[in-house]
C-alpha atoms as an extended CHARMM CRD file, in Angstrom:
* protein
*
       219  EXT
         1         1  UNK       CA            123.1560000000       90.6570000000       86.5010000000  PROA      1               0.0000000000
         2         2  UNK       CA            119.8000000000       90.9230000000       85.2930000000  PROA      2               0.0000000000
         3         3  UNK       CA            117.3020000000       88.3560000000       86.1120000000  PROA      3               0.0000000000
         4         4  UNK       CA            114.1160000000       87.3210000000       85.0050000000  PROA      4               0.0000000000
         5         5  UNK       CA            111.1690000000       85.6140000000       87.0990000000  PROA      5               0.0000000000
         6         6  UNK       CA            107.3450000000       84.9510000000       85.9030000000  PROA      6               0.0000000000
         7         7  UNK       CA            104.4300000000       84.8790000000       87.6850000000  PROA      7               0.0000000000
         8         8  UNK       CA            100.9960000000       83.7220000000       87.3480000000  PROA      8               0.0000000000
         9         9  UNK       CA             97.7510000000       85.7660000000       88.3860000000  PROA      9               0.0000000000
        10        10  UNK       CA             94.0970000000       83.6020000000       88.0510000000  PROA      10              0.0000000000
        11        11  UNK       CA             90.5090000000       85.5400000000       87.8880000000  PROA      11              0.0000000000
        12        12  UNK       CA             87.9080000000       82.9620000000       90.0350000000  PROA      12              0.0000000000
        13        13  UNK       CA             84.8010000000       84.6010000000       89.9000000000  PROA      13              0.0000000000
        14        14  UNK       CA             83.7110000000       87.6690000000       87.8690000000  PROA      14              0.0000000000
        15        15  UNK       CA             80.3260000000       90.0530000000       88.4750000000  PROA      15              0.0000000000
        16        16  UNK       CA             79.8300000000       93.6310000000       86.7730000000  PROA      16              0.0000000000
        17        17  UNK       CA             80.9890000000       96.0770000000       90.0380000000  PROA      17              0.0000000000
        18        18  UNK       CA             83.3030000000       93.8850000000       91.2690000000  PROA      18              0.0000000000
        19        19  UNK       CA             86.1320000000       90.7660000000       90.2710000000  PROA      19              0.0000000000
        20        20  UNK       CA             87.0330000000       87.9110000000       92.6760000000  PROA      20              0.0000000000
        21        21  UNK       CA             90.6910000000       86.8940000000       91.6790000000  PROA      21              0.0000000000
        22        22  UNK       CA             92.9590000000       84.3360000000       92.9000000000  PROA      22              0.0000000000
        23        23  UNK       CA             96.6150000000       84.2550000000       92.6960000000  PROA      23              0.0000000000
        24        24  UNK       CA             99.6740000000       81.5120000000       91.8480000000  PROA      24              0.0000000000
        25        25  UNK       CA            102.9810000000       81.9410000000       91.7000000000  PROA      25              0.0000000000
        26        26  UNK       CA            105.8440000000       79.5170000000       90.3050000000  PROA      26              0.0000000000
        27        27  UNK       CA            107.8820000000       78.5610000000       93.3710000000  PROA      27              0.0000000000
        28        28  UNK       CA            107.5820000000       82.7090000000       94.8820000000  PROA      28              0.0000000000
        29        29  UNK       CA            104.9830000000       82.3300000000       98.0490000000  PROA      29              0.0000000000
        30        30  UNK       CA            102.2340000000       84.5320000000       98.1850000000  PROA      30              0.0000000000
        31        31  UNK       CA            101.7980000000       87.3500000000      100.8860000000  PROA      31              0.0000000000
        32        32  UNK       CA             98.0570000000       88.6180000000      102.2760000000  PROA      32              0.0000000000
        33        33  UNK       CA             95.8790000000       90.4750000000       99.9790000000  PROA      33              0.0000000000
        34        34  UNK       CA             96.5360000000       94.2090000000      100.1720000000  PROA      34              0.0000000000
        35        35  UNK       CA             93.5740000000       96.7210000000       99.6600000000  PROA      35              0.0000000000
        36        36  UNK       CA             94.4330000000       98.2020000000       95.6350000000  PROA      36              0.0000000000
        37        37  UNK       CA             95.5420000000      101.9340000000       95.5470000000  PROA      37              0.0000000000
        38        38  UNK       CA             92.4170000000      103.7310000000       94.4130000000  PROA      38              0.0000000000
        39        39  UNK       CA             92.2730000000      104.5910000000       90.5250000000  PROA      39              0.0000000000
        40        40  UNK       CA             91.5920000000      107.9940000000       89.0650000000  PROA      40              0.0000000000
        41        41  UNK       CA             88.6380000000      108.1660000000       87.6070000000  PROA      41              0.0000000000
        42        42  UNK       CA             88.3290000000      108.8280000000       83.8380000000  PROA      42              0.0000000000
        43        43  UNK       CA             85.7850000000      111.6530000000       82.1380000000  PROA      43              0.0000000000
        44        44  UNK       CA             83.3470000000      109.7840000000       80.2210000000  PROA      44              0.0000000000
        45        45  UNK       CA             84.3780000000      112.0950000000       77.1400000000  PROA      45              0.0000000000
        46        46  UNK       CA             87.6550000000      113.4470000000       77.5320000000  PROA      46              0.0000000000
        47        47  UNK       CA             90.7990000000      110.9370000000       78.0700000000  PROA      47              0.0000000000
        48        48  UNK       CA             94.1550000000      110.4090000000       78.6970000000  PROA      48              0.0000000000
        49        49  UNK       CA             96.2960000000      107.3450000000       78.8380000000  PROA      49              0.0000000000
        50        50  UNK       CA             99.5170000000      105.6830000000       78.8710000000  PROA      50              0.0000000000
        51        51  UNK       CA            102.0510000000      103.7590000000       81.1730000000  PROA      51              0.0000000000
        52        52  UNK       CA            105.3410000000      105.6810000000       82.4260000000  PROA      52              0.0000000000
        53        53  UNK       CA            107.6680000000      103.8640000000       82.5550000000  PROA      53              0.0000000000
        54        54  UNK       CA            108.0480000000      103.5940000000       86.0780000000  PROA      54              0.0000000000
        55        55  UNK       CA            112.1410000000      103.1510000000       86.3870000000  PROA      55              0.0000000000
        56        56  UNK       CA            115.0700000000      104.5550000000       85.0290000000  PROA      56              0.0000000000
        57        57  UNK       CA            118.9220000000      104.4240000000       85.2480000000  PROA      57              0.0000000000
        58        58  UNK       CA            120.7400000000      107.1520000000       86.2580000000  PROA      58              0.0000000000
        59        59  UNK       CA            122.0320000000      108.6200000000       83.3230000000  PROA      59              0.0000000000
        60        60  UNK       CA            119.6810000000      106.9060000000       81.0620000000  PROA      60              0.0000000000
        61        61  UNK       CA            117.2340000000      109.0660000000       79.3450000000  PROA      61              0.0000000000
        62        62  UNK       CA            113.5190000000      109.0200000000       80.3320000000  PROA      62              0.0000000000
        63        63  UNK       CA            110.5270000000      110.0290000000       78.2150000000  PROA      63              0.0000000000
        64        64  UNK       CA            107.0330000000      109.6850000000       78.3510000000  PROA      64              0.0000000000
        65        65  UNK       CA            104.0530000000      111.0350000000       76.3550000000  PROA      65              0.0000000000
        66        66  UNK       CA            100.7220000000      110.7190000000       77.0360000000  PROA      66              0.0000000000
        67        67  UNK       CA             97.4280000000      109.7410000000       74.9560000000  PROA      67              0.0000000000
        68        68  UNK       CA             94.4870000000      111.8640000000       75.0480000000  PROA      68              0.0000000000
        69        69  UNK       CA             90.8870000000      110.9130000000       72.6900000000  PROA      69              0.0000000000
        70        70  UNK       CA             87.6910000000      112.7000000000       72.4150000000  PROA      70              0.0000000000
        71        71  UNK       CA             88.9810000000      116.1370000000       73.3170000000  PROA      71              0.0000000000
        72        72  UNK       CA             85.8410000000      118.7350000000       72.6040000000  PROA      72              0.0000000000
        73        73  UNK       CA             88.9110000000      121.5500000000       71.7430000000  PROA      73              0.0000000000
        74        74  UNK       CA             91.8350000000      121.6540000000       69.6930000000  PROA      74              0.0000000000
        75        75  UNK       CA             93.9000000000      123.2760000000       72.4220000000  PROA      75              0.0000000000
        76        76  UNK       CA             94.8070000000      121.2150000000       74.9050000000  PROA      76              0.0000000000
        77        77  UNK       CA             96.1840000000      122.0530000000       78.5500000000  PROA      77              0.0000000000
        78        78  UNK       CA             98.3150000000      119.6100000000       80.2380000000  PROA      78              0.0000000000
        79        79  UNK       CA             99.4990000000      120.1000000000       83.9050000000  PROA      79              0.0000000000
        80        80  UNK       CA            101.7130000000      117.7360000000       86.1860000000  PROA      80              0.0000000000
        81        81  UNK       CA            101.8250000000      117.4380000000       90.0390000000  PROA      81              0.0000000000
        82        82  UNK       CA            104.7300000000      116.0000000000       92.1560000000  PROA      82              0.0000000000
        83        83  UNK       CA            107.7500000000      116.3110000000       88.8330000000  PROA      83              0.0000000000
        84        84  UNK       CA            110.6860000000      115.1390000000       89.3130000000  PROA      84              0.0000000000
        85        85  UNK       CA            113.4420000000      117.7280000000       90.1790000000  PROA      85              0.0000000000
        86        86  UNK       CA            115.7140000000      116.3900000000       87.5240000000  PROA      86              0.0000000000
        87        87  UNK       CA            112.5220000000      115.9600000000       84.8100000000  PROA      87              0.0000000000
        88        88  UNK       CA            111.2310000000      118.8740000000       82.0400000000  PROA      88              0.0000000000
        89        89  UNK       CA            107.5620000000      119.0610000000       81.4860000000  PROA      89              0.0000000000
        90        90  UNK       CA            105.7320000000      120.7310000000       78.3280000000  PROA      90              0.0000000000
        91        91  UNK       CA            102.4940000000      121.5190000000       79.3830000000  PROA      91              0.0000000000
        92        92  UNK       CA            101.5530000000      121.9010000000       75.7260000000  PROA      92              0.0000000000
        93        93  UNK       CA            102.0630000000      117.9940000000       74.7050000000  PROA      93              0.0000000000
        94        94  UNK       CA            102.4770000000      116.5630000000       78.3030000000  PROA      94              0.0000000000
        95        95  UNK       CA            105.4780000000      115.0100000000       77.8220000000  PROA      95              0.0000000000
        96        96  UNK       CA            107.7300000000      114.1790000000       80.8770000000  PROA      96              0.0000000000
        97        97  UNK       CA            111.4150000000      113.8350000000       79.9240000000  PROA      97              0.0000000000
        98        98  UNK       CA            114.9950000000      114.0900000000       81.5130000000  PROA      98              0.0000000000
        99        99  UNK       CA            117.8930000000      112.3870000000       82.4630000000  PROA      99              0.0000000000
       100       100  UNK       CA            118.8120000000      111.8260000000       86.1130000000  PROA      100             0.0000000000
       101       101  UNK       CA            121.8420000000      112.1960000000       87.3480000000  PROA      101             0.0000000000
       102       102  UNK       CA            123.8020000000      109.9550000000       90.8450000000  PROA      102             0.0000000000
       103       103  UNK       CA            122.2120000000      112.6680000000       92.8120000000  PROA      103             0.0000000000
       104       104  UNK       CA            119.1450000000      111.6060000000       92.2620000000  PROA      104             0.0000000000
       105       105  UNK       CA            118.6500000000      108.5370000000       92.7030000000  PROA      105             0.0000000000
       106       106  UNK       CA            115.5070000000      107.4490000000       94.6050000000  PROA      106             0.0000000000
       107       107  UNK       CA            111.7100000000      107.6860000000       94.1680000000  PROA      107             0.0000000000
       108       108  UNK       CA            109.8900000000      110.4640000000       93.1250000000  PROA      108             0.0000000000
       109       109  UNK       CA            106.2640000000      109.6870000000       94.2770000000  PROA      109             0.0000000000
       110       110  UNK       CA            102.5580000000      110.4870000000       93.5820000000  PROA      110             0.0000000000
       111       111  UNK       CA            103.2340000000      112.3070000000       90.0350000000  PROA      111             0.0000000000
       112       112  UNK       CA            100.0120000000      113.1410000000       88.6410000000  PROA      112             0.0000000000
       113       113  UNK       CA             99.3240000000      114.2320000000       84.8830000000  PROA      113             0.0000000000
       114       114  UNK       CA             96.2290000000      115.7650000000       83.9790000000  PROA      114             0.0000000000
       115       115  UNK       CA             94.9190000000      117.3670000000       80.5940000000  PROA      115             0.0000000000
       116       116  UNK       CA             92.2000000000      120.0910000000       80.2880000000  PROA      116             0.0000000000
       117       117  UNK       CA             90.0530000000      120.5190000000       76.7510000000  PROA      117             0.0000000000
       118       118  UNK       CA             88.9670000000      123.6380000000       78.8150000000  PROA      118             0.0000000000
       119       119  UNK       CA             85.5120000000      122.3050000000       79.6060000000  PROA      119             0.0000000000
       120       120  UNK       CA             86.8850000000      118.6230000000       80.9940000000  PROA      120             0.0000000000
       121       121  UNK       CA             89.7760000000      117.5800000000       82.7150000000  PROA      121             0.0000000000
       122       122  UNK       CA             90.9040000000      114.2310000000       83.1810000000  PROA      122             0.0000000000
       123       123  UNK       CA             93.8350000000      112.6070000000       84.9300000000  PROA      123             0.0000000000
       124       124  UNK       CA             96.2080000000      109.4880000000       84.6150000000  PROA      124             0.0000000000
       125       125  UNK       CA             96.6120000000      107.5960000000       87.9900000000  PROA      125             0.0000000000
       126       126  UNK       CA             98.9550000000      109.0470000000       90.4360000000  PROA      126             0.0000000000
       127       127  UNK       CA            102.6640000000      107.1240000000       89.2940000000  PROA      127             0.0000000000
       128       128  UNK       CA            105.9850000000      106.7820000000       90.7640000000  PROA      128             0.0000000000
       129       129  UNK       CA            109.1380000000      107.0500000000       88.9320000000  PROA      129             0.0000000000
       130       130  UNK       CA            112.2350000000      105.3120000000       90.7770000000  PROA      130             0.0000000000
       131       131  UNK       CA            115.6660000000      106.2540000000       89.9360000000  PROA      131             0.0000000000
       132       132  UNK       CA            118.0580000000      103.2280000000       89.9040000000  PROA      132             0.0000000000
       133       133  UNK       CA            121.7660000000      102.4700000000       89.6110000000  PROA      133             0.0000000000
       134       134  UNK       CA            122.5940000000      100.2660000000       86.2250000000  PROA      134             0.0000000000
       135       135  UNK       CA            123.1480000000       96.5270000000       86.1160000000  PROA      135             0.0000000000
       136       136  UNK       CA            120.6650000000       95.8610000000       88.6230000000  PROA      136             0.0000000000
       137       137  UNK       CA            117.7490000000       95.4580000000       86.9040000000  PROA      137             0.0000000000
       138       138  UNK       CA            115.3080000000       91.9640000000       86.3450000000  PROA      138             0.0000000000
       139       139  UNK       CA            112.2440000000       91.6660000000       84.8530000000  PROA      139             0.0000000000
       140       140  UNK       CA            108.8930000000       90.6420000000       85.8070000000  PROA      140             0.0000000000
       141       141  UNK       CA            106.5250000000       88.8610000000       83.4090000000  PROA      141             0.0000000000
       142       142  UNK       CA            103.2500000000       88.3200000000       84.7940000000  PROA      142             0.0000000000
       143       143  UNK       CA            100.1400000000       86.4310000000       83.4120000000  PROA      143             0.0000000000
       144       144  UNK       CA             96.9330000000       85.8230000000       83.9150000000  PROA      144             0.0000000000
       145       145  UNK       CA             93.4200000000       83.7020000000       83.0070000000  PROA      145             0.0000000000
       146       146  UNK       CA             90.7420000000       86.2650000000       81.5980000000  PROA      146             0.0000000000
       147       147  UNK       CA             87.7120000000       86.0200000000       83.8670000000  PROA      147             0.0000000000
       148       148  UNK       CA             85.1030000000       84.4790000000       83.1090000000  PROA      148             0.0000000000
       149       149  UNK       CA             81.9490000000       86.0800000000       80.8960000000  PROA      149             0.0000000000
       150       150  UNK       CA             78.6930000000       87.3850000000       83.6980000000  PROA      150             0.0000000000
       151       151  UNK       CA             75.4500000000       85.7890000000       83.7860000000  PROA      151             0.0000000000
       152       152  UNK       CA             74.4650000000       88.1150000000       80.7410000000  PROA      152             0.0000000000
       153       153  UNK       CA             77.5860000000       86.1990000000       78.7260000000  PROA      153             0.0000000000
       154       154  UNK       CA             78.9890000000       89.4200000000       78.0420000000  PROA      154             0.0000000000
       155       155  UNK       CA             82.5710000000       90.0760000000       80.0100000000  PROA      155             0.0000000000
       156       156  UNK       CA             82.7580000000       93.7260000000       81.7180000000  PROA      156             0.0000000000
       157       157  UNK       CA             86.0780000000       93.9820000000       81.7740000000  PROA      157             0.0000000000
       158       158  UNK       CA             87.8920000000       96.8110000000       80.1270000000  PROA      158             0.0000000000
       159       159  UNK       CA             91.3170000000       96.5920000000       81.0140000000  PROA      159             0.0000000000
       160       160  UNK       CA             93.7440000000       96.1300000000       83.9690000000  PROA      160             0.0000000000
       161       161  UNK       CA             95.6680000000       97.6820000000       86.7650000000  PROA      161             0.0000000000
       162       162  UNK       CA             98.7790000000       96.0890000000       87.7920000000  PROA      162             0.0000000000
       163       163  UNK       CA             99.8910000000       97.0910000000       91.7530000000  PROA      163             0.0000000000
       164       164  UNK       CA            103.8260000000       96.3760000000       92.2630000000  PROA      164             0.0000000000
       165       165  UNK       CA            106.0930000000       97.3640000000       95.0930000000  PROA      165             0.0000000000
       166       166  UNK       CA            108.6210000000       96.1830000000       97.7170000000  PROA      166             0.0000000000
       167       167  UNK       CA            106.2230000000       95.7050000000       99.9590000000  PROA      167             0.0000000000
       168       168  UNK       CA            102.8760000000       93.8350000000      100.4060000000  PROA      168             0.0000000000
       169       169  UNK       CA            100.7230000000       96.3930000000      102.1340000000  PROA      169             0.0000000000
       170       170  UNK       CA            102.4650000000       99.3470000000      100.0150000000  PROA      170             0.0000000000
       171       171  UNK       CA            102.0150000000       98.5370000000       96.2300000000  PROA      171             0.0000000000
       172       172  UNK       CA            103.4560000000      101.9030000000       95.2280000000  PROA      172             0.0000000000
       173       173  UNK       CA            103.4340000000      101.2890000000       91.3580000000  PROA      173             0.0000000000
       174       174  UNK       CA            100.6120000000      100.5590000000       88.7340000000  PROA      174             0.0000000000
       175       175  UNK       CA            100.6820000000       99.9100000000       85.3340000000  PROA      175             0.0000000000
       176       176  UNK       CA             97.3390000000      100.3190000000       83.4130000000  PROA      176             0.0000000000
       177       177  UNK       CA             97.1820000000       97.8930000000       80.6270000000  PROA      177             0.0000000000
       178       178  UNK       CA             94.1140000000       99.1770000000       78.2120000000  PROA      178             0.0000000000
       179       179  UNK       CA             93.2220000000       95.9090000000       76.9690000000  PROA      179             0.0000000000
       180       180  UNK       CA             90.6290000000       93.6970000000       77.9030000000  PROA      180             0.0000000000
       181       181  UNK       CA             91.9090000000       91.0790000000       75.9380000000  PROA      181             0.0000000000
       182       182  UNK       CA             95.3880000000       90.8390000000       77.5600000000  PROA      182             0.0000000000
       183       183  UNK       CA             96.4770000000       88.1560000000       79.2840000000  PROA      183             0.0000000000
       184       184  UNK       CA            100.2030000000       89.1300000000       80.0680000000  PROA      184             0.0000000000
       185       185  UNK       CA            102.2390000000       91.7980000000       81.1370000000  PROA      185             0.0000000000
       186       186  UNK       CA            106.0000000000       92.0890000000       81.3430000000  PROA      186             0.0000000000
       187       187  UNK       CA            107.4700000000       94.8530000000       83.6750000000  PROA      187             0.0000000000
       188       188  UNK       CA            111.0830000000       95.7670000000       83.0800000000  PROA      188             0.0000000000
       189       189  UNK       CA            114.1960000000       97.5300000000       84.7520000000  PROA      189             0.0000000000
       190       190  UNK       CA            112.8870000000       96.5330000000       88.2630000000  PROA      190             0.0000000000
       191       191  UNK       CA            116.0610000000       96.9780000000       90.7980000000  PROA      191             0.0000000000
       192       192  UNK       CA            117.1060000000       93.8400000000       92.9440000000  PROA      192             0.0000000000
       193       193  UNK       CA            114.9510000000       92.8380000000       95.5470000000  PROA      193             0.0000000000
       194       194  UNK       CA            111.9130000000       91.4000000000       96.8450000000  PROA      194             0.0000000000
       195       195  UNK       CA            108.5600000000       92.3980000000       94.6020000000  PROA      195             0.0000000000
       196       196  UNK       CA            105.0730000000       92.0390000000       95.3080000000  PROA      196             0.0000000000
       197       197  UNK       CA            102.6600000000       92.0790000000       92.5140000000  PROA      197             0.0000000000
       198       198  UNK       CA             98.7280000000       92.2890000000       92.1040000000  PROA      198             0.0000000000
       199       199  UNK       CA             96.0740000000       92.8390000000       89.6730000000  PROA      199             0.0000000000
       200       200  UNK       CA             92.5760000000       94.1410000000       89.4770000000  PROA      200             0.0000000000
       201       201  UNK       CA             90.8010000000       94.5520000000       86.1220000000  PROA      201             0.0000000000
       202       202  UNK       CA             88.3040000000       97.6010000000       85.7610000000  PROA      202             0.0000000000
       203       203  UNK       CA             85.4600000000       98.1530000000       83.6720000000  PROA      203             0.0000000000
       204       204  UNK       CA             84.0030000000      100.6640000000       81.5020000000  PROA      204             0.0000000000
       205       205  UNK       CA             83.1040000000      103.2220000000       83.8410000000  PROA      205             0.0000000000
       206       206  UNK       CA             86.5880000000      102.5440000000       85.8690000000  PROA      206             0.0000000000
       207       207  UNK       CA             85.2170000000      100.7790000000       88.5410000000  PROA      207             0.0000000000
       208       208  UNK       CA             87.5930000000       98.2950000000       89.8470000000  PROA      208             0.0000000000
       209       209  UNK       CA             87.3300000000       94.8160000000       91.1280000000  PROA      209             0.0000000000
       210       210  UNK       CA             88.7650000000       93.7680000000       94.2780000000  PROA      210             0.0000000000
       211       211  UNK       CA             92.7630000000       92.8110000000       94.2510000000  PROA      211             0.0000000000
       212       212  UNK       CA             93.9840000000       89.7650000000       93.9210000000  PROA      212             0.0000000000
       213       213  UNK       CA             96.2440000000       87.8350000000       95.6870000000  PROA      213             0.0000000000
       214       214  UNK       CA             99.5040000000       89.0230000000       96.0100000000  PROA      214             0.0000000000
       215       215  UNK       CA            102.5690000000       87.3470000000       94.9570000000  PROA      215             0.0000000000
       216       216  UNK       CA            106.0050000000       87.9610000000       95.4910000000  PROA      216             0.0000000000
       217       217  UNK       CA            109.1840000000       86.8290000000       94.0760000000  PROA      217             0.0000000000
       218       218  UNK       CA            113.0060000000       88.0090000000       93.9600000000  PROA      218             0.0000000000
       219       219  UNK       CA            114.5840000000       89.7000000000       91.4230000000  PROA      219             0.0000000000
């Protein structure tokens, strides 16, 4: 049976390199701040973006297709590291697509998509795509205060990274939400167990604050 639980993430203290957040939860207690996994940095001119989904049922079908802006060429180059046995990739749109089968259920780790313009390259952050058996799934919604503006009264912040996994000190999962006006975030088709969840928000030249606390609640 699918269940549902929502949690609550709170900026305390903003500057421009770096955030200061703090972290509640309703009723889930809150485990020791993990260092963030490390971001991929984005080329100032060429980009890509989007958020894999980062689950799917086995026998469910699984798609995901990338965003790329400011590309200096019309011909683009797409290239993936880590795929999925049971997943096709076109390196000419870099979409990501297939449908797993019992065998392969598990994790597939690290999976890194990159584009090329031919003079630039730039590269998602590494994701994780975990294959899980139906009627297990819950859902995660997770919100959050929007820091606070600097001592210039302009607010930095570009957008956020959400960190997820079954385990405090191993956030395996990130979800990059592209809006720094968002205050929410709901993560589906996460398999029963124990999550841990925490946030950073990033900037315009990608550099990340500091994690916040995690919190933790069963799905």
């Amino acid at each position: 049976m699918a269940t549902t639980t929502r949690l609550c993430i709170a900026f305390s203290l903003m500057s421009i390199a770096s955030l200061i957040l703090g972290g509640c939860n309703d009723g889930a207690d809150s485990a020791a701040t993990a260092a963030a996994p490390s971001s991929t940095s984005a080329s100032t001119t060429l980009s890509i973006s989007g958020n894999p989904a980062q689950f799917v049922e086995i026998g469910s079908s699984y798609e995901f297709h990338p965003i790329v802006s400011n590309a200096a060429a019309a011909a683009l180059t797409f290239s993936i590291q880590n795929k999925p046995s049971w997943a096709t990739f076109d390196p000419a749109s870099g979409t990501l697509s297939g449908t797993p089968a019992p065998a392969n259920a598990g994790t597939s780790a690290s999976i890194l998509i990159s584009v090329s313009d031919g003079g630039v390259t730039s590269a998602l952050p590494a994701f994780s795509i975990d294959v899980v058996q139906s009627a297990t799934a819950g859902t995660a919604s997770l919100s959050w205060l929007s820091p606070p503006a600097n001592s210039s009264g302009t607010l930095e912040v570009e957008g956020y990274h959400i960190y997820f996994g079954n385990s405090a000190a191993n956030l395996t999962h990130v979800v990059d939400v592209e809006s720094p006006n968002a205050t929410s975030f709901v993560i589906n088709n996460l398999p029963a167990g124990t999550w841990y969840f925490g946030i950073a928000s990033y900037n315009a030249e990608k550099v990340e604050s500091s994690l916040s606390a995690i919190v933790s609640s069963a799905i």
